[in-house]
N, C-alpha and C positions, 0 to 999 in steps of 0.2 A: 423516378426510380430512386429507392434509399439507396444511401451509401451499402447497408450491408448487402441489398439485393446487388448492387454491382458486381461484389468483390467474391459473393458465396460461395461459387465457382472454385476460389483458389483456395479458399478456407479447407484443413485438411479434416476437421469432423464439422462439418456445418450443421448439422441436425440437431448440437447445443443450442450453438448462435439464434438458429432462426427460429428455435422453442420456446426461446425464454426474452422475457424483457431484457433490455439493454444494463437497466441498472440492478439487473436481478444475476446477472454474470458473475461466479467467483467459482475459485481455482479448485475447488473441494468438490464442486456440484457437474464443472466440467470433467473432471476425470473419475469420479461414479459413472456421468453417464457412459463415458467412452469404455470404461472395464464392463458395465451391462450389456453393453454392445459387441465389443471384442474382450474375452474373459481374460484370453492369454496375453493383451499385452504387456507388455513390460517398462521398468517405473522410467529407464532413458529417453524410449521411443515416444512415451507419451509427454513429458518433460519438453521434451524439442517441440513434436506439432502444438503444445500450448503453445510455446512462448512463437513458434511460426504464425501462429493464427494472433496472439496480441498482436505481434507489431503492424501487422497487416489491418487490424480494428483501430488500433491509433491512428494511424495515417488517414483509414477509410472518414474515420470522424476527428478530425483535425479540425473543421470548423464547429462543432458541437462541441461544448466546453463540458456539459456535464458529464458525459459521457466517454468523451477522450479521459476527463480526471478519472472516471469510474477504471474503466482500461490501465490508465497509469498503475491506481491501486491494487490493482491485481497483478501488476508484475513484480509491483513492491513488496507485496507479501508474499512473493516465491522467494527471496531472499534474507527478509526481514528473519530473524530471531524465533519470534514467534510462530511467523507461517511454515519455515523448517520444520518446527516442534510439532505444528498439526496435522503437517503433509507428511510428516515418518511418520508418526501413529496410523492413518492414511493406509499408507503402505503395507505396511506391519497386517492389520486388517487385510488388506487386500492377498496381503500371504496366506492366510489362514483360511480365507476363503476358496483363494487356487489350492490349496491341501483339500480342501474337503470335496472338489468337483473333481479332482486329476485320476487319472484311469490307474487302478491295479496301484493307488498310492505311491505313484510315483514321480512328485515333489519335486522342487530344486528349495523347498521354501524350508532353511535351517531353525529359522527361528520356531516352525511347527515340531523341531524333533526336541530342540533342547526343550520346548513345553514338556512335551508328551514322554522325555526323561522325568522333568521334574512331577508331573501328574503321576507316574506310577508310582515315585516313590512315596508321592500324597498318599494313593490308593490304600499301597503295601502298609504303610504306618498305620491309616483309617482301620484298615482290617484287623491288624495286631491288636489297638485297642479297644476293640469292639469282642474281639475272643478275650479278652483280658475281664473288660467290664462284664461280659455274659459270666465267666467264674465267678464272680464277689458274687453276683445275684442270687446263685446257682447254691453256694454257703454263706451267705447272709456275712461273710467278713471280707474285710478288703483282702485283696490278693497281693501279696509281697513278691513280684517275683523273682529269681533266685540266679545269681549271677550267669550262671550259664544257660537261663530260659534269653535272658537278655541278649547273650551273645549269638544264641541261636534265634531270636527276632531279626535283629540287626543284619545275622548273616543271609537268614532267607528275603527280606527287605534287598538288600544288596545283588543279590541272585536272578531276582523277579526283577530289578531295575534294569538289569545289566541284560537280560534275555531281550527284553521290550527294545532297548535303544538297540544292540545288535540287530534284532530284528527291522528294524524301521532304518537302520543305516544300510540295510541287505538291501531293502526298495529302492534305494536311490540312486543315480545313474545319470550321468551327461553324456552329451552326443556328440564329443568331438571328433568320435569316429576315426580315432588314432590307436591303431591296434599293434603288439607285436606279437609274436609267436609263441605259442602256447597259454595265451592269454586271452577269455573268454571276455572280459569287460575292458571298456577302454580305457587309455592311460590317464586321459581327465576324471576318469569315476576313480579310480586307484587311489590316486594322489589324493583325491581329495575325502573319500571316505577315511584312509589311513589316518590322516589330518584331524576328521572328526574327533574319530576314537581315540587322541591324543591331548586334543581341550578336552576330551571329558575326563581323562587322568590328570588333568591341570583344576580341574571344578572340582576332582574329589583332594585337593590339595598336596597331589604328589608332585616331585622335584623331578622337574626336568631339567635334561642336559641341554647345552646350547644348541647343540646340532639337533635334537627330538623339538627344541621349541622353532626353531630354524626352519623342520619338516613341517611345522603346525600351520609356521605364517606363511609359508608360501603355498602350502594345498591350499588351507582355506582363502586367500586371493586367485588361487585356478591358476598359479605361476609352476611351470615344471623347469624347473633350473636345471639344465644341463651345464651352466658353465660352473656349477662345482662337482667335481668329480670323484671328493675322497669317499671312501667306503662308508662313512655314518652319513650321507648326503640323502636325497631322494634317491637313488646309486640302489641302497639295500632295501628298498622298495621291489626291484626286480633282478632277475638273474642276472650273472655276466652278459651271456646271448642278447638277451633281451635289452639292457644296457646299450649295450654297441649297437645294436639295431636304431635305439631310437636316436642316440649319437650320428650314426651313416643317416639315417632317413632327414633327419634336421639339418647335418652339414652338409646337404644334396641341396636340399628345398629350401635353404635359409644363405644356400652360399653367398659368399663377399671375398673380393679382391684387396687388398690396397691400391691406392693409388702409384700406376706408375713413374718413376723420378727422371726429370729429363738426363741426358748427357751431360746436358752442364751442373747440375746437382751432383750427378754422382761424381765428373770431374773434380770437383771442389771438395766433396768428402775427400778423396784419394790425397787429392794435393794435401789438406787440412792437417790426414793423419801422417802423412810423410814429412811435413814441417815441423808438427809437434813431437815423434819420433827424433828428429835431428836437434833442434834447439830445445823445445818444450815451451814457446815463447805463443802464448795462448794470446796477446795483442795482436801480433803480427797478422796472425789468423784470424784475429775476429775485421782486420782493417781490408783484410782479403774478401771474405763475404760482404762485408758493406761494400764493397766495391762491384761485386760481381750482382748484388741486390739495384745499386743504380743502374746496372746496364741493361737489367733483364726486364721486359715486357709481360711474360707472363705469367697472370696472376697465381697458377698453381707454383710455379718454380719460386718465383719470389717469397710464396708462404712455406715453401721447402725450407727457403735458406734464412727466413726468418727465423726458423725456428730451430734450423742450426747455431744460427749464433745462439738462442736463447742456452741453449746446453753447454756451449764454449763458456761463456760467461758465466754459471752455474759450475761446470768444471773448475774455474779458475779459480773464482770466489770460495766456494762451499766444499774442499772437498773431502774435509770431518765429516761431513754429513753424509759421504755416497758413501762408506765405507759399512759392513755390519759385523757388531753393532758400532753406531757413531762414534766417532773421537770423542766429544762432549757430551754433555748432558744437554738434550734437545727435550723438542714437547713437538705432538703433531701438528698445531699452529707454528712454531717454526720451519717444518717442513714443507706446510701447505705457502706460506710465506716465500722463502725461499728458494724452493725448489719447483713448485707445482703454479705457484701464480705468473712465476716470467713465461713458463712453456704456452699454459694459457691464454696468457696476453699475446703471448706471440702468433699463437690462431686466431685469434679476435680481438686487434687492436683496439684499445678502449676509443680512440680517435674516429675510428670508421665506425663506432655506432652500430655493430653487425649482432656481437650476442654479448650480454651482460652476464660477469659472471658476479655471483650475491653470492658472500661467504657471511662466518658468524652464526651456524646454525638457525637459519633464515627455517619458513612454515609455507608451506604448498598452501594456500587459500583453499584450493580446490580440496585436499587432501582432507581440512579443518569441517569443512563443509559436508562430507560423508564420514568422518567420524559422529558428528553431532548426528549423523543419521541412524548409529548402529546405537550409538549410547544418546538416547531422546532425552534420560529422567537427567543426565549428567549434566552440571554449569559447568564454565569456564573452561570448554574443551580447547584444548591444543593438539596438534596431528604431529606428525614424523618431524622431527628436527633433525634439518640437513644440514651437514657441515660447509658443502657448496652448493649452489644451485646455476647453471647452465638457462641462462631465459629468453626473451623477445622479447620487447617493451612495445606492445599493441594498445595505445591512446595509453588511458591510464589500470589497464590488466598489464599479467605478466604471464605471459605464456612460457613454461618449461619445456624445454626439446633435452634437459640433462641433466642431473645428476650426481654427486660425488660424495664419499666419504672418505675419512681419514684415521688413519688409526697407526701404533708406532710398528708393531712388530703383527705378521699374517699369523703367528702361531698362538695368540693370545685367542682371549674371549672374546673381547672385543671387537675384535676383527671379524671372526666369524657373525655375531650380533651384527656387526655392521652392514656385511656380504646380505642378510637376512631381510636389513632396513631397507638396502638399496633395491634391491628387488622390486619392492614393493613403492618405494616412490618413484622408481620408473615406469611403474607400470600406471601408477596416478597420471604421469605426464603424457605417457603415451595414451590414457584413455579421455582426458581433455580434448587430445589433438585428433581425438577421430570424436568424438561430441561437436567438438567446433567448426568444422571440416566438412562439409557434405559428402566432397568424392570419396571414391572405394578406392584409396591406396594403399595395394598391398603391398610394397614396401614399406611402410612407414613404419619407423623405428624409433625409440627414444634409447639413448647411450647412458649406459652408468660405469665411472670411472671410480676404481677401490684403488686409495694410495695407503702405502705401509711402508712407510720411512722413505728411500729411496725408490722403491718399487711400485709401479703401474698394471692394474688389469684391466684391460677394454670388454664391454659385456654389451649385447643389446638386447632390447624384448620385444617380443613380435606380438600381435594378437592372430596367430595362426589359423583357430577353426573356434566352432561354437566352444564358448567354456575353455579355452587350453591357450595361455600365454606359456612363452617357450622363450627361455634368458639362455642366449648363444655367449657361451665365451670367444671371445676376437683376438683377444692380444696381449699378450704380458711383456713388460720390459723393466731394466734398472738401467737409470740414469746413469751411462759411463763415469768410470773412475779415473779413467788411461786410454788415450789414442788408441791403442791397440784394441781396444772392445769399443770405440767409437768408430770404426771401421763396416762392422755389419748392421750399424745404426740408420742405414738408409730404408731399412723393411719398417723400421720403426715407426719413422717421417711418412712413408707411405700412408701405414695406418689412421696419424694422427691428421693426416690430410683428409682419408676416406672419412673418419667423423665429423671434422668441418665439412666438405659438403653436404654432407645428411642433413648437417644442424643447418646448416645456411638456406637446402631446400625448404625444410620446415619453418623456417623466418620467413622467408617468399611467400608460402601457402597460409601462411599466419596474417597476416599482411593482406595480402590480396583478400582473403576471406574477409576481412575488416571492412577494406574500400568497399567491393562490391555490395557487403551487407548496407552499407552505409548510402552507398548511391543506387538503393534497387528501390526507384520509386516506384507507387502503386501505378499499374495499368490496369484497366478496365477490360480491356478487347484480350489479355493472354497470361496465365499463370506468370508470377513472377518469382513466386519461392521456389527453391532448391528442395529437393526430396532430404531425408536424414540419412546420412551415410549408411549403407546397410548393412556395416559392421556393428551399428549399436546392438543389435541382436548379439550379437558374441559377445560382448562384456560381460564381465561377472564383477561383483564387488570385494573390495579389499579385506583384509582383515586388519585390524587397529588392534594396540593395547587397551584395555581399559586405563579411563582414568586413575586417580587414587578414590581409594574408600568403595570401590564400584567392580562389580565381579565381571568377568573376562566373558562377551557374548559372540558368537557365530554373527558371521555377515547375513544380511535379508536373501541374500541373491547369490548364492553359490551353486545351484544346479539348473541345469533346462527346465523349463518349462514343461512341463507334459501334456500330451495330447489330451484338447478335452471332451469328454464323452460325445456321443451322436444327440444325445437330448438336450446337452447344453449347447455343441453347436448349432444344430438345424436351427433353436431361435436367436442364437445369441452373436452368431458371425457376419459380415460381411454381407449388405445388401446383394440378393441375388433374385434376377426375373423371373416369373413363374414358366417360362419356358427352358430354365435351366434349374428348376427346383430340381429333380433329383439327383443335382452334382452341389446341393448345398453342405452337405458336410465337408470341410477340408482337415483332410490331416496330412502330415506329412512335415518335414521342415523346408525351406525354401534357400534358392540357392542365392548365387552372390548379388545375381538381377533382381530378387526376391520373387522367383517361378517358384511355383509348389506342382509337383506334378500329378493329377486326376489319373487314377484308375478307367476313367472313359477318355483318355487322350487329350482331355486339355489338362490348360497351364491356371491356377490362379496365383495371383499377380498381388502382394500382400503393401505396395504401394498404391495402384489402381485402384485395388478392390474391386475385380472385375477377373472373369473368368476368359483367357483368349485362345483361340480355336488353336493354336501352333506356340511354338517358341522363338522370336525372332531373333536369337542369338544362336540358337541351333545349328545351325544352317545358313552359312554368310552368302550363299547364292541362290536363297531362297526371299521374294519380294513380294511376296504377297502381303496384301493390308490386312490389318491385323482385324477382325469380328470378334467383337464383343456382345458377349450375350447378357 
């Protein structure tokens, strides 16, 4: 038996593999096949089962040298420069084909609308001069025409442009199935149609405000920021009512506690601020918490009062700096400095090796990597530059669980621009950590921290439902000035404890996914890969600036997928037995198991690929073996 006969079994499209010569395998020819076969996948889902099925072909021909190197070469040029370059044009393709098969035109694929903008205006222009040229013919002299024929070309051109893209933004729709009251579409189609029509007053070169370009980048990344709340936010997207609605619905389903602080934390606050009240002698107290630090055993209390002292000593040292505006002339590298890197270090000792933080306006890899996919014709792309980054050092990657910018004052431009950035490179991190991640954690969250002088905002972003990331605000505080406002500072510790452990579980799952990938030898007798988290289905892509010299484009992947036709399913879907043909069509979306539920009472199963008599999550006191047809 060949090596690949052994393994074929675990391979998740084996019908490549075993069609094609060994040295006739590359990354372009496998994912044709797999979109011929399943129309609607999508560019994450099928990204993962490659690279699941190389490593599984490496291993299987580990002692075949031509062919383990042929294998190598193909994982090299999913990464390589050039293979990027071929596999987004790939894609790009593959958009445009899903536009042209999707039912009632209804698309998630952006890059088919900004075409089919630019094509009318092609159109509308073609026709002007072809009415223009038929005149001259028509009198034998050229046609001069006459300022205001011009003006009225140009304005019906603009009219017919603007009718077609309304129209074709009216079709499109995502299914995050987040509704509030008196609203017929849902809040992910909202956000993110508004967003549209908003780069395209960006394309016809009008000025936008920071809060309208604010509204741009977080629709088109599928981010609905709730943790900004002022009235030019996504806020005046919908009514009051409707606002608080989806505020209560999200601080229900998204709730978080702080962490509670023992008795001896909070004893030592009390005693802290009644010392500093009496003397003001900020040593005495700081010799007091190291004291009560050597006595304590547990890990959470201990990171309590570590990170009391970190403030004591920030009080003592710095306190031009807590005041607004500052005593001095600072710069936000001195506050990131001074005030924000002790608190830090003080959750994540550099010594314990637990999380790194990377300042200096450091580049998300991952981040650089889906820009170069939106903008293909662009060199020397560079993604978000962060002011801090929050990481995990796994072998030689760097995983981010966080986030942080800096900026001096929240009233400025800037700040908001930055509130806009962060967003968005949370959202990078937290879609790494369900990419890399097989399980379905639905808590998994990535933290972004907005500093502005003395002052802190805690934020986190969830990936909720299909299409709809939701940025919860958590927490604001200012670094006390005076004992007397370091008194209620224990809610604060809480908080700053509740994001160490977040981050710390997401180091664990980072970690652990490393080892086990690392030690999942091949077996012959029983599947060994992991299935792909079934959250990669809900992702949607970011939106990036353009480079310089290079016009501002829509992400590939901003809406669902639509159902595709009965004549493109029945050949094009999921092996099914002729005694289950007439349940070959599937439409429907699939839930978190990936069940799709059948009009004739079964389930298909968009992992299996296979249709099963029942649901075995249904029904936890139901045992029956599952029939596959």
């Amino acid at each position: 038996m060949s090596p690949l006969d052994k393994i074929k079994e675990t391979l998740f499209f084996k019908d490549y593999w075993l069609n094609k010569k060994p040295l006739d395998w590359d990354a372009i020819g496998y994912l044709t096949s797999l979109i011929e076969k399943y129309p609607a996948t999508n560019k994450r889902t099928a990204h993962y089962n490659l690279n699941q099925d190389l490593e599984q072909l490496y291993t299987a021909f580990i002692d075949e040298r031509s062919i383990k190197k042929h294998v190598h070469n193909i994982k090299q040029s999913l990464s390589s420069s050039s293979g990027r370059t071929v596999i987004s044009q790939f894609w790009e393709k593959h958009a445009d084909t899903l536009k042209g098969i999707s039912l009632d035109n209804k698309t998630s694929q952006s890059v088919v609308l900004s075409a089919m903008m630019k094509t009318a205006a092609s159109a509308a222009s073609a026709n002007a001069s072809l009415s223009s040229a038929a005149a001259c013919s028509s009198s034998g002299t050229p046609a001069v025409p006459s300022n205001t024929s011009k003006r009225k070309q140009e304005f019906d051109i603009q009219t017919r442009s603007r009718k077609r893209r309304l129209e074709t933004i009216e079709a499109l729709k995502e299914v995050d199935e987040v509704f509030v009251c008196d609203l017929e579409e849902s809040v992910g189609t909202i956000i993110k149609k508004n967003a549209i029509e908003v780069h395209a007053r960006l394309l016809s070169k009008e000025v936008l405000t920071v809060r309208e370009r604010k509204i741009m980048t977080n629709g088109l990344s599928s981010i609905l920021d709730l943790a900004d709340n002022s009235l030019a936010s996504q806020r005046s997207l919908f009514s009051e009512s409707q606002w608080s609605e989806l505020q209560l619905l999200f601080g229900d389903k998204l709730k978080m506690d702080p962490v509670l602080l023992s008795e001896k934390v909070k004893d030592v606050i009390v005693i802290v601020v009644g010392t500093l009240g009496l003397s003001g002698d900020y040593d005495c107290c700081i010799s007091l918490v190291n004291k009560e630090i050597a006595r304590s055993k547990s890990d959470s209390t201990i990171a309590a009062l570590v990170v009391l002292k970190a403030i004591l000593k920030i009080m003592k040292k710095y306190p031009s700096m807590l005041i607004k505006p500052p005593g001095k002339k600072v710069t936000e590298s001195d506050y990131l400095r001074c005030v924000w890197s002790p608190i830090l270090e003080a959750l994540f000792p550099p010594e314990k090796n637990l999380i790194r933080i990377k300042s200096g306006e450091s580049i998300n890899s991952a981040s650089t990597n889906n820009k170069n996919e939106q903008y293909v014709a662009a060199s020397s792309i560079k993604s978000l530059k962060i002011d801090f980054r929050l990481l995990v050092d796994v072998g030689n990657d760097e995983v981010d669980v966080g986030a942080g910018e800096c900026a001096l004052n929240d009233a400025d431009d800037k700040a908001i621009e930055d509130e806009g950035k962060l967003t968005r490179e949370t959202k990078d991190a937290l879609d790494e950590m369900v990419k890399s991640v097989p399980d379905d954690l639905l808590d998994t969250t990535c933290w972004g921290l907005q500093f502005t002088g003395s002052h802190c905002s805690l934020a986190t972003i969830h990936l909720d439902s299909q299409g709809l990331y939701v940025n919860m605000h958590r927490h604001s505080f200012n670094v006390p000035l005076s004992h007397s406002l370091l008194e209620s500072f224990g809610d604060t510790i809480g908080w700053l404890l509740l994001m160490r452990e977040h981050m710390l579980r997401l180091r664990d799952i980072a970690l652990r996914h490393k080892t086990a990938k690392h030690s999942n030898n091949i077996s012959f007798n029983r599947r060994q890969t992991q299935a792909p988290n079934p959250r990669l289905s809900y992702m949607r892509d970011t939106y990036y600036t353009p480079p310089r010299y290079h016009e501002s484009k829509l992400p590939v992947f901003i809406f669902s997928k639509a159902t595709v036709p009965e004549s493109v399913a029945t050949s094009s879907r999921a092996p099914i037995s002729p005694s289950s043909a007439t349940s070959a069509i599937i439409t429907g979306e699939p839930d978190k198991f990936g069940y799709i539920d059948q009009d004739n009472g079964t389930y298909y199963n968009i992992h299996t690929k296979k249709l099963h008599d029942s649901h075995p999550h249904m029904d936890a006191n139901r045992n029956e073996e599952e029939d596959y047809h």
